[in-house]
N, C-alpha and C positions, 0 to 999 in steps of 0.2 A: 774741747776748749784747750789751747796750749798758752803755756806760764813759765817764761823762762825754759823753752825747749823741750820741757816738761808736760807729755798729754795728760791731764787729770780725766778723771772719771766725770760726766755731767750724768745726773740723773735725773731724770726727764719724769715727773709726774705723771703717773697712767690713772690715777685720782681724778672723778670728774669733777675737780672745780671750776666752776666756769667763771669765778670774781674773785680778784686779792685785791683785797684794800689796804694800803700800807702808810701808817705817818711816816712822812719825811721829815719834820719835826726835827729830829736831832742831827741832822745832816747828816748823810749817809756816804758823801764823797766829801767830809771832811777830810780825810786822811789818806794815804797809799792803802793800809790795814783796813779801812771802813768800806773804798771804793771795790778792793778782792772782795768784801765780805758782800758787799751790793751784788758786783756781777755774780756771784755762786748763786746769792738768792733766787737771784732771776732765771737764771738757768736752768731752777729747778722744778720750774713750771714750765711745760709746752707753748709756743709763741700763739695759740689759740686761745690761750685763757686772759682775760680781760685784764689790765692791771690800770688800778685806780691808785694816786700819791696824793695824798692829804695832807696840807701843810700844817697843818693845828695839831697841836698832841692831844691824845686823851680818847677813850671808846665812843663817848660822847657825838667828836668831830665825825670820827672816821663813821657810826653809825650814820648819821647827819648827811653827811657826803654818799652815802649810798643810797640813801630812799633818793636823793635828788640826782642823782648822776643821770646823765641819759643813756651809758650806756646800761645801767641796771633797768631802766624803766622799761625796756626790750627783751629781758629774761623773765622767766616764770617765776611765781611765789616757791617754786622745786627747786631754783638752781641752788648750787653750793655758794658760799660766800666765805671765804677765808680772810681772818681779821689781823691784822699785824699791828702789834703797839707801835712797833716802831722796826727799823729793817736792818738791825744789828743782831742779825739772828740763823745760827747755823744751824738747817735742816739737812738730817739724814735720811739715807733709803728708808724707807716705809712707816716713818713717822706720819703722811697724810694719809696711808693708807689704814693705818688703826684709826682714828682720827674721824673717817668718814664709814669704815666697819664699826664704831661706836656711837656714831648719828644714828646709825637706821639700826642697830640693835640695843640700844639703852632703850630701859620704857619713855618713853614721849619724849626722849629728849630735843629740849630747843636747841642746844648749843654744848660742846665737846670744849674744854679745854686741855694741852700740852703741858705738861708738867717742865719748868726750866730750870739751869742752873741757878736760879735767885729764888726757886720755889722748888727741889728737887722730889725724887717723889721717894717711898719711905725706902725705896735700897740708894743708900748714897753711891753717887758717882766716882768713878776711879779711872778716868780715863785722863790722858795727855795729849792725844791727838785725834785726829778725826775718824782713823780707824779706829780710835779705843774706843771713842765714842758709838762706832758703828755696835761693835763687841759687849759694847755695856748694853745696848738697846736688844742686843738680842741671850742678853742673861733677864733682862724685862720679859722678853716673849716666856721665855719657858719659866718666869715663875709665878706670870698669870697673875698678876692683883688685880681686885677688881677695881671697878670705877666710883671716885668717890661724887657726891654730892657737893656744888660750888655755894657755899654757905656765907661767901661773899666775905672771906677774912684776907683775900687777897687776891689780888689783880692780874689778868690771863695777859700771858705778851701773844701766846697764837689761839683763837679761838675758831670753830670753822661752825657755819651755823646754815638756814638757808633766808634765802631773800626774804621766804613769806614772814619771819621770825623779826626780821631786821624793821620791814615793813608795818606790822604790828606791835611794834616794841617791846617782843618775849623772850629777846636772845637771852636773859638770864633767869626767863620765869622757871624754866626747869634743866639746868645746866650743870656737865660732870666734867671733873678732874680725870681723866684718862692716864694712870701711873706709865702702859706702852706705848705714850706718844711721848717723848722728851727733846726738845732744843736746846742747845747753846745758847744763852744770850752774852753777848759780847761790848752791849754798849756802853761799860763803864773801862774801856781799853786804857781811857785818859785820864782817866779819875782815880787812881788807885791810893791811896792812904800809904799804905806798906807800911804799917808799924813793926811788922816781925824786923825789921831793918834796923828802927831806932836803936837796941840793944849795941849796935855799932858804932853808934854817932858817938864821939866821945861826951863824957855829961859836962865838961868846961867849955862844948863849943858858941864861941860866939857869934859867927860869921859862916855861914851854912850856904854852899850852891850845889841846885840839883841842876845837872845839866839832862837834859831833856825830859824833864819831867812831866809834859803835857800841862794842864789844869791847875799844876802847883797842891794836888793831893796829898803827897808826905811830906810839903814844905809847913802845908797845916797843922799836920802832927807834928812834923818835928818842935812847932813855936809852942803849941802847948805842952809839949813833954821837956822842953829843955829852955823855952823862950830868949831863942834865940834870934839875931838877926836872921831874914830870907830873902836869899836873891834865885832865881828860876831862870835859864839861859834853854832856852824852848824857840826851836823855829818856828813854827806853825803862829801863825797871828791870832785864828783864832781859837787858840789855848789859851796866848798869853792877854785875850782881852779878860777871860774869864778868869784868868789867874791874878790878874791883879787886882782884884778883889778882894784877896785874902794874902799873899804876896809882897812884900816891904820892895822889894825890887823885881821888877822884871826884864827881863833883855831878850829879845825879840830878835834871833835871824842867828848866822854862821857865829857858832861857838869862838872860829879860831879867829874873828875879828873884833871881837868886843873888846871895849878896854874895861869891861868891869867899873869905870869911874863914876860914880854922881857929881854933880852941878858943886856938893859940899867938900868935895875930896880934891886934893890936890895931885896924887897919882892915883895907881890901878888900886883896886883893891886886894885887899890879900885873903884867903879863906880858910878858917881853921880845918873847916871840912869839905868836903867836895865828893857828889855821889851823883856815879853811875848806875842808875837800877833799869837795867834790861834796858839795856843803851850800845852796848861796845861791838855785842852783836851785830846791828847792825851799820856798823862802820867799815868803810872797804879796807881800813888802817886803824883798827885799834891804839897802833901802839904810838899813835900821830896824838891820837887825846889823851893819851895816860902821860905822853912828854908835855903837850899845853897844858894840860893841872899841874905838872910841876914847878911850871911858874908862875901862877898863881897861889900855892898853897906859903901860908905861915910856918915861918919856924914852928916843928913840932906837928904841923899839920896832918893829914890824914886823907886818903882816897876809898871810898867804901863804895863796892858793889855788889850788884846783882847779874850772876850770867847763870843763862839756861844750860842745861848737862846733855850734851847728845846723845851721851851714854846710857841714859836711861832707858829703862825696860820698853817703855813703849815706844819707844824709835826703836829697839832691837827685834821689837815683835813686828812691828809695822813693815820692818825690810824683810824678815824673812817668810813676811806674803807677802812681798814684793810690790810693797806701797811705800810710798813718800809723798804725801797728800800734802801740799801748801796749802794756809789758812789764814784769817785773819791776825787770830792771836796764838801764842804757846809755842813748844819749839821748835815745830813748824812754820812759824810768824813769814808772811809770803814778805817782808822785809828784810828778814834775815841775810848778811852777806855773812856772815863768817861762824861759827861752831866750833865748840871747845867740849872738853875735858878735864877732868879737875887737874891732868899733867901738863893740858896746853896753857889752863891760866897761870897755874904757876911760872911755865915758862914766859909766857908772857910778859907780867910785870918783872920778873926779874929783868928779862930783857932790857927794859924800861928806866931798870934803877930803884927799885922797890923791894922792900921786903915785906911780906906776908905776915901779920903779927895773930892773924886769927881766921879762920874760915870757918864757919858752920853750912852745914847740909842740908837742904829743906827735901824732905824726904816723902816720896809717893813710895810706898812698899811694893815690888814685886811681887807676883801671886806667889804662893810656896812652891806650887805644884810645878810651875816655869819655871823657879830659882833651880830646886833640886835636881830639873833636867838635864836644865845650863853646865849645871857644878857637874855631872856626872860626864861628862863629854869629853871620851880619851883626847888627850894633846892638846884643851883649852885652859889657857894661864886667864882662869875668871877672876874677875872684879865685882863681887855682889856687894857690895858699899854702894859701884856706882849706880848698878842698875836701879838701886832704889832711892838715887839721888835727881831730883827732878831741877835741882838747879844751886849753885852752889853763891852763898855772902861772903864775903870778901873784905877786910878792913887791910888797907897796907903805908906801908911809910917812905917815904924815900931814903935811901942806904946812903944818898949825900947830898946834903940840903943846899940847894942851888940857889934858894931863896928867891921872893919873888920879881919880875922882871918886869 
């Protein structure tokens, strides 16, 4: 498969599953980021394996839709049947293959479940990108935890089980957590809250725009932490049906044409604050939106954001084995047009007309054993700050208040 000129890896399922039943439920080509994360899914099963999309959410539906499908009614009570909550879901190499090694070797087990990022298993996760991810699954392999029992405290996003199971309604009569099968789950890409961000907002803001904020997630928090006005300037329609929901304003479509007015306003509106969180990345011009918030912002105003660090460890480990795997989300995001460093955003907004009043570092720590290599490496002027900077907040001011236009 090639991605932007770029041939990515497909891995191809050598797992006999012969059924995936997936809710489409959350819509899975809502986005640029959902549509990548579809195609990888699919790719990762051989064009032989049956694929069933089930519009209803819930294990309920999708079980429902299997005993009646006809293509199931044509396999044996043997075949495999792999269950998808829903198909926001990154699988690496040989996660089915534990998966279906722990079907036919757990005692009587009905039904296997994946351990996921919203359910992790007890070694927490430390990866950033999809190689890390590969890397973390095979520090799972050699430390061997066994399989726990599904006690039914929480809900499997990938389950593999077999028809005759699905058929007789036993998938969870005797069902295991598999700690060495782990996914990514990705489908809360547009949902995100991001309160570690709040600490930014100033606490007198009255008048609050996230520009592309999706769902309107931290325009939530921010009205209970500060209750302040919210307006959401979100392309995607449907973000902004579901955002206005909770939302005081919405604005729907190109950023650089809105005029910010309500029906009640006589001009544009002005904004105390205004945040980009994991936004500017992918713009082919950052510094075209960081000039349109300057005319929007209040006297005194403020621009806060969020930008991912390239610099970090696991982009560095990733190139030197010689990967660059695009993904749905993180900072690999197959959206991404543009990549910084904590020297290019500075340059940045200065460029801009802004000055920097605070930046903090959300920090994924480097292994030691990698740091100490790095650092040892005649003629390398290292940066370990950055490497264990997986993405840098940002509050800044303009150096000369153009006021709003």
């Amino acid at each position: 498969m090639r991605w932007r000129g770029f041939e990515l890896p497909v891995i191809r399922s050598m797992t006999p599953i012969d059924l995936v039943a997936v809710s489409t439920a959350s819509s899975p080509l809502a986005s640029p980021e959902f549509r990548h994360g579809w195609q990888r899914l699919r790719s990762t099963f051989a064009p032989a394996v049956a694929w069933l999309e089930v519009a209803q959410p819930g294990r309920q539906a999708l079980l429902s839709e299997v005993v009646h499908s006809p293509v199931a009614r044509a396999l044996p009570d043997s075949a495999r049947v792999l269950l998808l909550a829903h198909g926001h879901v990154l699988l690496t190499r040989g996660v089915l293959a534990h998966l279906a090694s722990a079907l036919d070797s757990t005692a009587a087990a009905t039904a296997v479940h994946a351990f996921d990022s919203g359910y992790p298993p007890p070694q927490e996760p430390d990866y950033c990108t999809l190689q890390g991810m590969e890397r973390f699954l095979e520090r799972l392999d050699h430390a061997s935890p066994a399989a726990a029992p599904d006690e039914g405290s929480q809900h499997a996003l990938v389950t593999l089980t077999t028809l005759g199971a699905v058929r007789k309604g036993l998938v969870l009569d005797r069902a295991f957590w598999i700690p060495t099968a782990y996914v990514h789950d990705f489908s809360n890409y547009h949902q995100g809250r991001r309160e570690e961000v709040l600490p930014l907002v100033p606490e007198d803001t009255r008048r609050l725009l996230d520009v592309g904020g999706g769902e309107g997630g931290f325009l939530i928090a921010a009205k209970e932490a500060l209750v302040c006005e919210t307006h959401l300037a979100e392309y995607s329609a449907d973000a902004c049906r579901l955002a206005s929901q909770h939302v005081d304003h919405v604005w729907q479509g190109d950023f650089f044409t809105q005029t910010f007015m309500t029906s009640a306003q006589q001009q544009a509106a002005v904004f105390d604050c205004i945040t980009f969180l994991d936004v500017l990345e992918h713009t082919s011009d950052p510094q075209l939106w960081l000039e349109r918030a300057r005319t929007l912002l209040a006297p005194g105003g403020v621009v806060v954001a969020s930008i991912p660090n390239v610099g970090h460890w696991g982009v560095i480990a990733d190139l030197l084995e010689g990967r660059w795997d695009y993904c749905p989300v993180g900072i690999h995001c197959v959206t991404h047009l543009r990549f910084f460093t904590e020297h290019s955003v500075q340059e940045l907004f200065t460029q801009c007309g802004y000055e920097i009043d605070r930046i903090e570092f959300v920090k994924v720590p480097c292994p030691t054993h990698w740091a100490e290599h790095w650092t040892r490496t005649p003629g390398l002027q290292t940066l370990p700050g950055s490497w264990d900077t997986y993405a840098f907040l940002v509050r800044a001011r303009p150096t000369v208040n153009k006021g709003a236009q």
